[in-house]
C-alpha positions as YAML, in Angstrom:
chain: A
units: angstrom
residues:
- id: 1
  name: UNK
  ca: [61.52, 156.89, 23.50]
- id: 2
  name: UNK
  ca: [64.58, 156.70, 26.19]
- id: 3
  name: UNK
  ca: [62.39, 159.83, 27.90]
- id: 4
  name: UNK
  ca: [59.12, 157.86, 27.79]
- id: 5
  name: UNK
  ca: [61.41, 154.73, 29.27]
- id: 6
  name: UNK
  ca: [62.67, 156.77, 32.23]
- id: 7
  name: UNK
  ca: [59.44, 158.35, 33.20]
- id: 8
  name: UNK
  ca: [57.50, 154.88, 32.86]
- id: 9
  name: UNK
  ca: [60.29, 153.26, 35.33]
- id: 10
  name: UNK
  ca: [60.54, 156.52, 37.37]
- id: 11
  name: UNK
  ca: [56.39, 156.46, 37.96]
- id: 12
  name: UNK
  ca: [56.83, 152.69, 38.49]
- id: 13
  name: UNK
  ca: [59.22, 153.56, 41.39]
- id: 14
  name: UNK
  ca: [56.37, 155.02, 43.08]
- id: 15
  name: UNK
  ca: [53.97, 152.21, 42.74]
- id: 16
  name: UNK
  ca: [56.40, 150.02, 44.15]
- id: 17
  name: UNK
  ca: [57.34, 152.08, 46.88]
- id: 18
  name: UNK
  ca: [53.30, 152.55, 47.87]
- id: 19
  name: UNK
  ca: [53.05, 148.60, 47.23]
- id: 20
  name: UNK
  ca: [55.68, 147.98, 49.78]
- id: 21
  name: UNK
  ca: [53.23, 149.89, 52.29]
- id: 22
  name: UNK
  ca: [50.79, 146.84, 52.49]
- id: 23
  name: UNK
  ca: [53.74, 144.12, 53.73]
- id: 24
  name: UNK
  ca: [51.93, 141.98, 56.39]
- id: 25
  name: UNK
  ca: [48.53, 143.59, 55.86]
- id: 26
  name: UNK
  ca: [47.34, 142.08, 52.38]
- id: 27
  name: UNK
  ca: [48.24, 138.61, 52.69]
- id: 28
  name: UNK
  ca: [47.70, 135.57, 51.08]
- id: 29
  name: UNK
  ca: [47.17, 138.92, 48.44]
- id: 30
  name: UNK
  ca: [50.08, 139.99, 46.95]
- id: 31
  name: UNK
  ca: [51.07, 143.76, 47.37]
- id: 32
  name: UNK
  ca: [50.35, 146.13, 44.49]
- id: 33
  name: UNK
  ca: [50.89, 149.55, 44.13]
- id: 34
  name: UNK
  ca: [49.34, 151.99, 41.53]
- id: 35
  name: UNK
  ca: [49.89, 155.38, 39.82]
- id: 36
  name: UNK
  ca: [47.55, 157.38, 37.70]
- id: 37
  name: UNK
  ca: [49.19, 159.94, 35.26]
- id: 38
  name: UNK
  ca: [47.73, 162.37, 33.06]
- id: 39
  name: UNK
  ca: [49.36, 163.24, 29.30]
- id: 40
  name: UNK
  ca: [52.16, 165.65, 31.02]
- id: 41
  name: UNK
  ca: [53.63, 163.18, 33.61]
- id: 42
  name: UNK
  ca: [51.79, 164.99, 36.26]
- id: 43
  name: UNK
  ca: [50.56, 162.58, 39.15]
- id: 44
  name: UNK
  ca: [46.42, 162.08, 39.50]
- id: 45
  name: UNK
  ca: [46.26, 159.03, 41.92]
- id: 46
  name: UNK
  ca: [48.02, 157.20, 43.66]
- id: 47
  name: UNK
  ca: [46.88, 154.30, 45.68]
- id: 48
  name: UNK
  ca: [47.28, 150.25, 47.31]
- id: 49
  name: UNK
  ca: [46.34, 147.57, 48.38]
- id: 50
  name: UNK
  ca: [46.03, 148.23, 52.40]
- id: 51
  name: UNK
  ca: [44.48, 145.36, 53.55]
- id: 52
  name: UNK
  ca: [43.40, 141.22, 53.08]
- id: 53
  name: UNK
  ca: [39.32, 141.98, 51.38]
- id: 54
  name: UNK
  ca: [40.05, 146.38, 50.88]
- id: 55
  name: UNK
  ca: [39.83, 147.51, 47.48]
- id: 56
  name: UNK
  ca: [42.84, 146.59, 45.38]
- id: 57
  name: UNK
  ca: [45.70, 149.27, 44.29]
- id: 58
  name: UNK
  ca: [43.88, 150.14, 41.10]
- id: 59
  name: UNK
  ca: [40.54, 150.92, 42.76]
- id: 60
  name: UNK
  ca: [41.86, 152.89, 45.38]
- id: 61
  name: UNK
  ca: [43.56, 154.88, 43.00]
- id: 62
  name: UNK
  ca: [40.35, 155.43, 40.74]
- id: 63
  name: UNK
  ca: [38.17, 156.07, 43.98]
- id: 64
  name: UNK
  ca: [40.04, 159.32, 44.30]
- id: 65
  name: UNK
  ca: [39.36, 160.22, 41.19]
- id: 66
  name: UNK
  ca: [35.58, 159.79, 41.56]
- id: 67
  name: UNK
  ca: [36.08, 156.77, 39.33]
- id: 68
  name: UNK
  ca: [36.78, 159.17, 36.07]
- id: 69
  name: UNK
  ca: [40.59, 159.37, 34.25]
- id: 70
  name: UNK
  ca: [39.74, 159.81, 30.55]
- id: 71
  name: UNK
  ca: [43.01, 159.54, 28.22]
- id: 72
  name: UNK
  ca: [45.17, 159.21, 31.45]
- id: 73
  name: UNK
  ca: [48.26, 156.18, 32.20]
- id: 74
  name: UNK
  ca: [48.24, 154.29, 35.27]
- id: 75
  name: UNK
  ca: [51.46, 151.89, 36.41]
- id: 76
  name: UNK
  ca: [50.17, 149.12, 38.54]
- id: 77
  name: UNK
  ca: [53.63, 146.74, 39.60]
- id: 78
  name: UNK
  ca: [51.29, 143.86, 39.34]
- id: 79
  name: UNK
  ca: [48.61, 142.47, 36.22]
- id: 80
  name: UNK
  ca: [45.20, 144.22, 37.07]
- id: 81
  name: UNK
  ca: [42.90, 141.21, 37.99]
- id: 82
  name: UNK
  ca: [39.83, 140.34, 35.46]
- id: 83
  name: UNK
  ca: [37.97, 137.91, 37.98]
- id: 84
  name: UNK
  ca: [35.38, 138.30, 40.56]
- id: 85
  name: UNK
  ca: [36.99, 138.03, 44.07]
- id: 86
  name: UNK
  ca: [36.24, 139.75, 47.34]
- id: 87
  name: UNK
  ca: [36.65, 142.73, 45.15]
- id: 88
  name: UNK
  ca: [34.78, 143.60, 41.28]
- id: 89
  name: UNK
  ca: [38.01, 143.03, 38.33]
- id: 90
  name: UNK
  ca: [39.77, 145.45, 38.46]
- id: 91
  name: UNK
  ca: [40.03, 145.78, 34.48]
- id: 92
  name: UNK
  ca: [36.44, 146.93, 34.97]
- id: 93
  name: UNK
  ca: [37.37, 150.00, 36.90]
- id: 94
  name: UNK
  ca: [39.93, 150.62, 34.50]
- id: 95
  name: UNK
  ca: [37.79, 149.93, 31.53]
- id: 96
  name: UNK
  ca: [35.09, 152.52, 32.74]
- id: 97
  name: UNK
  ca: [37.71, 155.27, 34.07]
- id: 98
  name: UNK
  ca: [38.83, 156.03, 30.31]
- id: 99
  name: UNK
  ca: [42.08, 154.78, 31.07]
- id: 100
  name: UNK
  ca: [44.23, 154.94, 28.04]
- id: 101
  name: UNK
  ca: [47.21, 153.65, 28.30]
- id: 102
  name: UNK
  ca: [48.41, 150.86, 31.31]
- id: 103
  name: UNK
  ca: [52.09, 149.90, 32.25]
- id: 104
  name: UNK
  ca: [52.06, 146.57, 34.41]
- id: 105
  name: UNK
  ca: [55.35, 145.94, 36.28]
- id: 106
  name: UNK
  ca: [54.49, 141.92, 36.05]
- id: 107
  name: UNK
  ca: [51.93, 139.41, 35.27]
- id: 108
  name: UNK
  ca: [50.02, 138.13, 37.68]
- id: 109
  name: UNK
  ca: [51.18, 134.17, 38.00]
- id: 110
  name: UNK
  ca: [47.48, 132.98, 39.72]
- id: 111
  name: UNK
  ca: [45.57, 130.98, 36.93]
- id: 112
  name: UNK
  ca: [42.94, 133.13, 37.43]
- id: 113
  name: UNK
  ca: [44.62, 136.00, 35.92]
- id: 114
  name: UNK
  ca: [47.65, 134.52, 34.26]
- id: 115
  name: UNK
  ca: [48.02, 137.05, 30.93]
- id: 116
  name: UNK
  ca: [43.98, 137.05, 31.07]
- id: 117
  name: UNK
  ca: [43.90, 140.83, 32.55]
- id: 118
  name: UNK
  ca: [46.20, 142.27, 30.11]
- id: 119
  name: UNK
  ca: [44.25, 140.73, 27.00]
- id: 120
  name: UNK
  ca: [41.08, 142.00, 28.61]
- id: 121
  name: UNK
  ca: [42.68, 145.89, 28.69]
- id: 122
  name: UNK
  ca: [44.06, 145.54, 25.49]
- id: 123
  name: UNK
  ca: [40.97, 144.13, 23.89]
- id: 124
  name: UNK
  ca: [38.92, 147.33, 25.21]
- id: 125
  name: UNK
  ca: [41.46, 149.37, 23.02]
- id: 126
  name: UNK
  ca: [43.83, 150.23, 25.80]
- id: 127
  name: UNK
  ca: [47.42, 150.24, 24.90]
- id: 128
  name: UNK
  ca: [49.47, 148.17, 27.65]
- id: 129
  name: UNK
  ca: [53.07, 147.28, 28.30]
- id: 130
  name: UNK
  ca: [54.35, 144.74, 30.59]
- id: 131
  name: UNK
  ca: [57.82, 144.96, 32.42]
- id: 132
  name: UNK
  ca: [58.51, 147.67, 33.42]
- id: 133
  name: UNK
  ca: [60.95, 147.29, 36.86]
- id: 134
  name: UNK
  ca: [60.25, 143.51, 36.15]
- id: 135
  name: UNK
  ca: [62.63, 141.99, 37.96]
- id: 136
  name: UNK
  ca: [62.00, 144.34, 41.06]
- id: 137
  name: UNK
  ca: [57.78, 144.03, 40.75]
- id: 138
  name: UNK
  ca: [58.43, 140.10, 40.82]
- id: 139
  name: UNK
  ca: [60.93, 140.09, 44.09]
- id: 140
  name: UNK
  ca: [58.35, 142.55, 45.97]
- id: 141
  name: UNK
  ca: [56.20, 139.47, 46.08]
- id: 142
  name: UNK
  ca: [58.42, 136.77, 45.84]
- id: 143
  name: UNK
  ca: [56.56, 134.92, 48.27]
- id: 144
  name: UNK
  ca: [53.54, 135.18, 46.78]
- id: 145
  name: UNK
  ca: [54.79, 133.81, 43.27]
- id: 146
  name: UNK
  ca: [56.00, 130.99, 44.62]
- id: 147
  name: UNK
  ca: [52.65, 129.78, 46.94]
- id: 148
  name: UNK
  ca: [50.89, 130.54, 43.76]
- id: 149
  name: UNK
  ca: [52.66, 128.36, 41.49]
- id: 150
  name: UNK
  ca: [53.81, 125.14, 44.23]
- id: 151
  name: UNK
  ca: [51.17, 125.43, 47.14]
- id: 152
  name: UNK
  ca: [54.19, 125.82, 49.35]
- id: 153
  name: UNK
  ca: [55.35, 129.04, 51.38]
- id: 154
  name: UNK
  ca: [58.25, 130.99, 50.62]
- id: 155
  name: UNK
  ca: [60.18, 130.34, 53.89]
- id: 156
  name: UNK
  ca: [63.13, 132.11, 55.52]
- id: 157
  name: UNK
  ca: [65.91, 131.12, 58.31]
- id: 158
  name: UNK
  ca: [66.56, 133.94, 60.57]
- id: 159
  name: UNK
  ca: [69.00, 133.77, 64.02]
- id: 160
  name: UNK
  ca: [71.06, 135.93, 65.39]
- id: 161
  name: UNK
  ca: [74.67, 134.91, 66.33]
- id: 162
  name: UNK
  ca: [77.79, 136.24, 67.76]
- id: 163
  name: UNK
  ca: [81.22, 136.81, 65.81]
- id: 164
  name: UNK
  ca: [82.10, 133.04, 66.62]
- id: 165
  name: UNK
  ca: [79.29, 131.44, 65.34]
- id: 166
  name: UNK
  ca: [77.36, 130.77, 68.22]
- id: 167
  name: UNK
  ca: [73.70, 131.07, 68.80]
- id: 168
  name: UNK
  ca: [73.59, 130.14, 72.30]
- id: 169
  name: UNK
  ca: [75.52, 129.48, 75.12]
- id: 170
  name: UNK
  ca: [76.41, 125.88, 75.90]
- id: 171
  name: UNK
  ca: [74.13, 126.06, 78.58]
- id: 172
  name: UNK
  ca: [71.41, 127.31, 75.88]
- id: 173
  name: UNK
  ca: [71.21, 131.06, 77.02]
- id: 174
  name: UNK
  ca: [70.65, 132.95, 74.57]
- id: 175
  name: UNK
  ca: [68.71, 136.14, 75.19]
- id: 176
  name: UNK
  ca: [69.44, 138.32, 74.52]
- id: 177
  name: UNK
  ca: [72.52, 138.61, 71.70]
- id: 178
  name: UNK
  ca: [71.43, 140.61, 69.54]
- id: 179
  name: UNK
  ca: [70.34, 144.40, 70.51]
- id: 180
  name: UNK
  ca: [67.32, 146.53, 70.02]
- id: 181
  name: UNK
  ca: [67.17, 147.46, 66.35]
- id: 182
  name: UNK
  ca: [68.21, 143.83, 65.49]
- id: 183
  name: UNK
  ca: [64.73, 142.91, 67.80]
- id: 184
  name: UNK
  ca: [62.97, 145.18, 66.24]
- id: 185
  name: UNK
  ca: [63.77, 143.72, 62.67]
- id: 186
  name: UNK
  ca: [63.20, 140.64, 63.88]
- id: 187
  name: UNK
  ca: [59.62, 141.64, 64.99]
- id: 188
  name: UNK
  ca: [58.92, 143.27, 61.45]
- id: 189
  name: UNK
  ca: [60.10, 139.83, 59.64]
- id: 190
  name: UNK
  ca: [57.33, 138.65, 61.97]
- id: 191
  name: UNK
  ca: [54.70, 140.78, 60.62]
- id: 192
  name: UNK
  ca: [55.60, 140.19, 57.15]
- id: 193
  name: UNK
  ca: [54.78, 136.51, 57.49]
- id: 194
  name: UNK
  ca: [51.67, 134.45, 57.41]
- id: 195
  name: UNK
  ca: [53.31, 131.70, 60.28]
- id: 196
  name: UNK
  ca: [56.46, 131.63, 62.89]
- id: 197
  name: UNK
  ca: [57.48, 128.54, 63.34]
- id: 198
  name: UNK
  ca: [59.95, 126.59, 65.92]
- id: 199
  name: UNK
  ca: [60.69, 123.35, 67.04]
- id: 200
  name: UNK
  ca: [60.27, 121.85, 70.47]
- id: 201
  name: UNK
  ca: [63.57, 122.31, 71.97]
- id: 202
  name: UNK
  ca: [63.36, 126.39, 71.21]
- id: 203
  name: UNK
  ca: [59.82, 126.38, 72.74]
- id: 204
  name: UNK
  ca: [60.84, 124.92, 75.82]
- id: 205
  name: UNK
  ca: [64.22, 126.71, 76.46]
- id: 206
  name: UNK
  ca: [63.19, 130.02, 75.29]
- id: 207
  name: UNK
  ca: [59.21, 129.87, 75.93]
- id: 208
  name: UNK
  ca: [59.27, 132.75, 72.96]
- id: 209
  name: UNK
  ca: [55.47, 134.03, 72.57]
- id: 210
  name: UNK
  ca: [56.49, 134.45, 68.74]
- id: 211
  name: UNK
  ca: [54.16, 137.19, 68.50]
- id: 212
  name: UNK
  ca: [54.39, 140.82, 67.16]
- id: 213
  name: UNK
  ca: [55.14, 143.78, 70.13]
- id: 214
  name: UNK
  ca: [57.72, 145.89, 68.59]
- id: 215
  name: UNK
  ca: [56.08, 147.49, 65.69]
- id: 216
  name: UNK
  ca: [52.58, 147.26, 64.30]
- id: 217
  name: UNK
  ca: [51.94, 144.58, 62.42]
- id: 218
  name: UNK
  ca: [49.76, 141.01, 62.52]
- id: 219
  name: UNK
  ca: [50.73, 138.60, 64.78]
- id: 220
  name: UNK
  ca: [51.75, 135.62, 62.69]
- id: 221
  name: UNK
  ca: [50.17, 131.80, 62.84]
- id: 222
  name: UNK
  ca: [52.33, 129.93, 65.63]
- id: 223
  name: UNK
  ca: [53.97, 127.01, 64.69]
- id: 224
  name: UNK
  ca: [55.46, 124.55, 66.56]
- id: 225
  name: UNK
  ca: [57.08, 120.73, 65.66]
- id: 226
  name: UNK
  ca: [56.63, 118.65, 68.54]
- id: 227
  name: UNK
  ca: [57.02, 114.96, 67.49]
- id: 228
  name: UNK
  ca: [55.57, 113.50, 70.84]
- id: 229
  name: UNK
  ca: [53.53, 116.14, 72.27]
- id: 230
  name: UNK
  ca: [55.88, 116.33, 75.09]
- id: 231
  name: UNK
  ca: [56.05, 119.85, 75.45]
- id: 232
  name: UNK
  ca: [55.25, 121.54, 78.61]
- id: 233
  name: UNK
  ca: [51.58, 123.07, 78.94]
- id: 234
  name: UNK
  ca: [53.25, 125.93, 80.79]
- id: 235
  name: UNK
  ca: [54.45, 127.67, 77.92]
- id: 236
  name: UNK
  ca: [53.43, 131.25, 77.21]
- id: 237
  name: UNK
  ca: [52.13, 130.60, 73.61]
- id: 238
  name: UNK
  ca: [49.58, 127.92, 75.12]
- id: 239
  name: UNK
  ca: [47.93, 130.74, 77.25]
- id: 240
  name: UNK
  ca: [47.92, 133.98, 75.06]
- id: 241
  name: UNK
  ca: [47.17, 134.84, 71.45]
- id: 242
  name: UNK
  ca: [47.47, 134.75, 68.78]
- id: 243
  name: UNK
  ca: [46.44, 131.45, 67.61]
- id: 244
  name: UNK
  ca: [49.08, 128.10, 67.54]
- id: 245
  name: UNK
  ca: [49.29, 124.91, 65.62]
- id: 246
  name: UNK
  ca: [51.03, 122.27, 66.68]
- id: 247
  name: UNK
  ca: [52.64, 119.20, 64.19]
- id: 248
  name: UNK
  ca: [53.12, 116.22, 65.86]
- id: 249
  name: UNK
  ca: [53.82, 112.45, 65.13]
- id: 250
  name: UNK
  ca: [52.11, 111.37, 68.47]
- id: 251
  name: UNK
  ca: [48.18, 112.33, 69.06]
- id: 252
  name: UNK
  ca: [47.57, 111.25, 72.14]
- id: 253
  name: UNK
  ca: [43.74, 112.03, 72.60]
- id: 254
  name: UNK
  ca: [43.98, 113.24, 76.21]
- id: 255
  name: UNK
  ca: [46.81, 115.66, 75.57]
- id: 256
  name: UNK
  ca: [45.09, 116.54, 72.04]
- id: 257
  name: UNK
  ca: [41.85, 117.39, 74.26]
- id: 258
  name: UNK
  ca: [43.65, 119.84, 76.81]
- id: 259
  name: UNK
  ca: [44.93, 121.57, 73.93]
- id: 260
  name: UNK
  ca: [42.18, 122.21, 71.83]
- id: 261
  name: UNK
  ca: [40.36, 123.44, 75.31]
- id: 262
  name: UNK
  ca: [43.29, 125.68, 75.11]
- id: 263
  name: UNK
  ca: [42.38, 126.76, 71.40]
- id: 264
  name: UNK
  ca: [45.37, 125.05, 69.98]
- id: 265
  name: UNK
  ca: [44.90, 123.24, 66.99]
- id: 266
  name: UNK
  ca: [46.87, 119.08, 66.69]
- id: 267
  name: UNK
  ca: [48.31, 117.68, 63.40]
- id: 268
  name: UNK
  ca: [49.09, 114.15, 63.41]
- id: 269
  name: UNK
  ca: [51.24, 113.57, 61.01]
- id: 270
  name: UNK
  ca: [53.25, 110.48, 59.68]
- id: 271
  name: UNK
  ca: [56.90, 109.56, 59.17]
- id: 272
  name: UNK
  ca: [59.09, 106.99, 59.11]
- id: 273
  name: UNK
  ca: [62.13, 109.06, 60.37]
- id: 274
  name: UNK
  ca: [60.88, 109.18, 63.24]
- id: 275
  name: UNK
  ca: [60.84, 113.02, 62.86]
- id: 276
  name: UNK
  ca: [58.33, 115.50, 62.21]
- id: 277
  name: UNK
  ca: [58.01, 115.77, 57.94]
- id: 278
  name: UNK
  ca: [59.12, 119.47, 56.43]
- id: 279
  name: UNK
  ca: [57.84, 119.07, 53.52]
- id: 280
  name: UNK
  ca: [54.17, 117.56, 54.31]
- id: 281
  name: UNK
  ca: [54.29, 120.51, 57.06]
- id: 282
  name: UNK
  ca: [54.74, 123.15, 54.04]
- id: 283
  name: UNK
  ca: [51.83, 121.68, 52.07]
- id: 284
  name: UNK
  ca: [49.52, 121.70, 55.22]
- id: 285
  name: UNK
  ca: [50.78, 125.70, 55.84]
- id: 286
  name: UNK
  ca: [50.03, 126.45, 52.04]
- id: 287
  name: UNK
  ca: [46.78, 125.04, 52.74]
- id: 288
  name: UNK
  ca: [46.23, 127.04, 55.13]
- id: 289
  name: UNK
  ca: [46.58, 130.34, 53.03]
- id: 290
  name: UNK
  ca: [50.76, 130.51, 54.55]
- id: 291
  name: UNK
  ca: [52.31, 132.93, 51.76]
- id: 292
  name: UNK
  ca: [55.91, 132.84, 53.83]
- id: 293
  name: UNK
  ca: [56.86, 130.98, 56.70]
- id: 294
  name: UNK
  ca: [59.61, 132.14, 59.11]
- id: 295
  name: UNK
  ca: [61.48, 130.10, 60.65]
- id: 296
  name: UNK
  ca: [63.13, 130.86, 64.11]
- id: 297
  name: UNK
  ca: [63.70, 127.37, 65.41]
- id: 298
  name: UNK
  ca: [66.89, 125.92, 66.67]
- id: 299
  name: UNK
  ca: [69.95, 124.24, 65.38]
- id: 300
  name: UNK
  ca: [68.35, 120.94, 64.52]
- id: 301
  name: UNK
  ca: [65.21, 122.87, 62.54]
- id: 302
  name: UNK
  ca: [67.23, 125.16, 60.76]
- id: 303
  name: UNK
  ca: [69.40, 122.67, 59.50]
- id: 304
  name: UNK
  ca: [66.72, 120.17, 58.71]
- id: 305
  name: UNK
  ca: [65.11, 122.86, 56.34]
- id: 306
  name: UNK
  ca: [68.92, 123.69, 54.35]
- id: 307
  name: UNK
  ca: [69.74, 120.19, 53.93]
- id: 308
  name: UNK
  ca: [66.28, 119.19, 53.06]
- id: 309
  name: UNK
  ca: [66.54, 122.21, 50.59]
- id: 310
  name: UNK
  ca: [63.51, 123.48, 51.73]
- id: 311
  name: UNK
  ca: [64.71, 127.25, 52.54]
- id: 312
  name: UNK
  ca: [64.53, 129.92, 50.28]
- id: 313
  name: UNK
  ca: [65.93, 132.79, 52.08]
- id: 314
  name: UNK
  ca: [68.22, 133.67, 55.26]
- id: 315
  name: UNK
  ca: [68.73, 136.44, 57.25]
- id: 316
  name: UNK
  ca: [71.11, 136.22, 59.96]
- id: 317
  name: UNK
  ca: [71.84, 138.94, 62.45]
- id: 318
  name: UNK
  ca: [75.69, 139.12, 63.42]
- id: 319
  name: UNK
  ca: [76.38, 140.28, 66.90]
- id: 320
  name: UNK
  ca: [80.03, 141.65, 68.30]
- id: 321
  name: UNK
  ca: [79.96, 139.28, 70.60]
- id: 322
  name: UNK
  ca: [82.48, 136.09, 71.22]
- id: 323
  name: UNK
  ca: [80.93, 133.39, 73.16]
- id: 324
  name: UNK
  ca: [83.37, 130.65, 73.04]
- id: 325
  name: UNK
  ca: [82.08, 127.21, 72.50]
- id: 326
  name: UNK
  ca: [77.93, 127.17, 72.69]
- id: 327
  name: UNK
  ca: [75.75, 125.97, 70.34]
- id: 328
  name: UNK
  ca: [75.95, 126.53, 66.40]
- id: 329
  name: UNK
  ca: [73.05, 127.50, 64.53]
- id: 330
  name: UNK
  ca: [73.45, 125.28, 61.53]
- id: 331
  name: UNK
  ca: [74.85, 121.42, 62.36]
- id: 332
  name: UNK
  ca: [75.85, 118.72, 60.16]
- id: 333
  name: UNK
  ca: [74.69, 118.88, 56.86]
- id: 334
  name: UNK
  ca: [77.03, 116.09, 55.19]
- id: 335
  name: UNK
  ca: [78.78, 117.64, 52.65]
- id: 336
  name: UNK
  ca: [82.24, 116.96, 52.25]
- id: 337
  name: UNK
  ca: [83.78, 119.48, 49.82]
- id: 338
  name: UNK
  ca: [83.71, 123.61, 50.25]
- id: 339
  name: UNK
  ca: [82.02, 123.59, 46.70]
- id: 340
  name: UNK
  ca: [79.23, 121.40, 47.82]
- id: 341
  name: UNK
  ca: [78.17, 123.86, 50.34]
- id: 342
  name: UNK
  ca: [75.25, 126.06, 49.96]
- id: 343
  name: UNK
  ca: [75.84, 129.34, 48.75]
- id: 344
  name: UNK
  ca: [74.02, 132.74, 48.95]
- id: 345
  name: UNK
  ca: [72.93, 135.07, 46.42]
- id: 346
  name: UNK
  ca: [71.32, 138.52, 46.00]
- id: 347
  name: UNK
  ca: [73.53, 139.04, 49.51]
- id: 348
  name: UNK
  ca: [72.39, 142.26, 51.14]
- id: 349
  name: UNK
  ca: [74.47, 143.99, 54.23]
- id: 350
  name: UNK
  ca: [72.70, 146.37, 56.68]
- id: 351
  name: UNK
  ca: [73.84, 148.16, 60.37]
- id: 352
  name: UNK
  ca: [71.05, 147.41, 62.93]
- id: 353
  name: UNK
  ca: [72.45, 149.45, 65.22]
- id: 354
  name: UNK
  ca: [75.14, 147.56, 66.67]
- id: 355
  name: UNK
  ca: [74.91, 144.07, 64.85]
- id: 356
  name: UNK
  ca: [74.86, 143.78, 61.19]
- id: 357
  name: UNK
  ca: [72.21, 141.94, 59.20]
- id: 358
  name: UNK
  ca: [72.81, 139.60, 56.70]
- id: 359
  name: UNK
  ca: [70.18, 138.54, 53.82]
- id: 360
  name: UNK
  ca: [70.12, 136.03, 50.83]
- id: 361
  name: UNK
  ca: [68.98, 133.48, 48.47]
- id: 362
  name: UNK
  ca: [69.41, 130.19, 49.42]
- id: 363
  name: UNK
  ca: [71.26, 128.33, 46.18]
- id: 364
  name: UNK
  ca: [71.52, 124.60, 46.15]
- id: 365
  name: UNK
  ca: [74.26, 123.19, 44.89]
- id: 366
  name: UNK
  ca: [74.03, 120.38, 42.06]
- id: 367
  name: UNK
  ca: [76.15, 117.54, 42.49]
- id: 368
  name: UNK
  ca: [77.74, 115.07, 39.93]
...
């Protein structure tokens, strides 16, 4: 049984490793990854999900096989779908192959599928087994559970700053402190999500184009917070792709006309902060098909989101670089004890060439 564990987790290895291949290509679908096995462990099939509307991990897998794997296994790291979608149910495929035996990494959370796949497999006599690598299958799409179940996207904080905590000169300079891997990481977070997003002050100053250059990958949904549609129309998003949405508190239909002429989209929203709302700006994004939102904005958005506890993940890229007194990438965020503060878990460390990249889980402190 312990052999039968270790080859079921070793072949579910795989899938996730092939899943991992469709990052930025399949969303709002989550990536899957799937391996077809024959009775002596030796590999058939492997295959996933490549792109938004291609044929799922299972199919792909199956195609290769001319559709045909009588008394074979196949690992899939995510619940085989039973519903008609751009794609036929996957359980079909299976069904017809002569698949035997199927070992899921994790049920699918969408209501459409929700357990359903796994009861439709097992009640065509096909022996299945969920969890396998659970706790890995559900982190590769993380983001995905969680627009799934809340309508919201998963959304991560990333800046780069130097040793002192700085993320920009007091003067607001800030290009460029990190170096070239660091950019280039920075670039692939881009592809991986379904919207950049930055606040007014960043979009002026830095006139980012918040696209993707460095590697291949989608360019991202633009995002910006402008809460009187005061920005400048010089800016470089306004003029290139890909396309931009702009929240605002002010809609001003003159300055709402130019825009649109320019292909940018206006929400008005309302507040009575005074202030752009996160959270009504989340629900608008999940709308909007938004898996995971990244946020690159300044000081004031990035601590808006963590003491709004609206962030699920950061990633910060550490620089060797001492700037002195500039400005700080997270301001006040009224807490007045060290135990109050908001803590990281699942902490990752990696060398980007010079700088060093930090990643977590955002954890909210309860109080009282």
């Amino acid at each position: 049984m312990k052999g039968l564990q270790n080859q079921d987790e070793r072949f579910m290895a795989l899938a996730l490793k092939l899943a991992r291949k469709g990052s930025g290509w399949v969303s709002p679908n989550p990536m899957v990854g799937a391996v077809v096995v024959d009775h002596q462990g030796r590999i058939l099939a492997r295959g996933y999900h490549r792109r938004y509307g291609d044929l799922h991990a299972e199919r792909e897998a199956l195609k290769k096989l001319n559709w045909k794997a009588p008394g074979a296994t196949m690992y899939v790291t995510l619940e085989p779908c039973c519903h008609h979608g751009k794609t036929p149910p996957c359980t079909e495929a299976i069904i017809r192959a002569g698949i035997k035996r199927v070992v899921v990494g994790t049920l699918d959370p969408n209501p459409l599928v929700a357990g359903k796949g796994v009861e439709v497999l097992r009640g065509a006599d096909i022996q299945v087994e969920v969890g396998t690598l659970e706790e890995e299958c559900r982190d590769l799409n993380r983001a995905f559970f969680k627009w799934v179940t809340t309508g919201r996207p998963w959304v991560v904080l990333k800046w780069a700053q130097s040793l002192d905590g700085t993320m920009a000169t007091a003067m607001g300079h800030s290009q460029w402190i990190s170096g070239t891997e660091a950019l280039k990481y920075a670039h692939r977070l881009r592809a991986a999500s379904g919207a950049v997003l930055v606040g007014r002050e960043t979009a002026a100053l830095d006139d980012p184009q918040l696209s993707v250059r460095l590697v291949k990958g989608r360019d991202p949904l633009r995002v910006v917070l402008d809460t009187y549609l005061t920005l400048p129309m010089d800016r470089r998003f306004f003029a290139t792709p890909p396309p931009t949405l702009v929240f605002t508190l002010e809609g001003d239909p003159a300055r709402v006309g130019v825009l649109k002429g320019r292909g940018v989209e206006v929400v008005v929203l309302e507040s009575s902060t005074g202030r752009v709302p996160l959270g009504p700006v989340l629900e608008e994004l999940g709308k909007r098909q938004v898996v995971q939102l990244l946020v690159e904005g300044g000081g004031r958005i990035i601590t808006s989101f963590l003491k709004e506890g609206l962030a699920d993940e950061v990633c910060t890229i550490l620089a060797p670089l001492i700037l002195g007194q500039g400005r700080s990438p997270v301001g006040r965020l009224g807490l007045e004890m060290v135990d109050e503060g908001i803590r990281l878990e699942r902490v990752t460390y990696k060398r980007l060439g010079r700088d060093l990249l930090v990643t977590g889980r955002v954890v909210v402190p309860r109080k009282g």
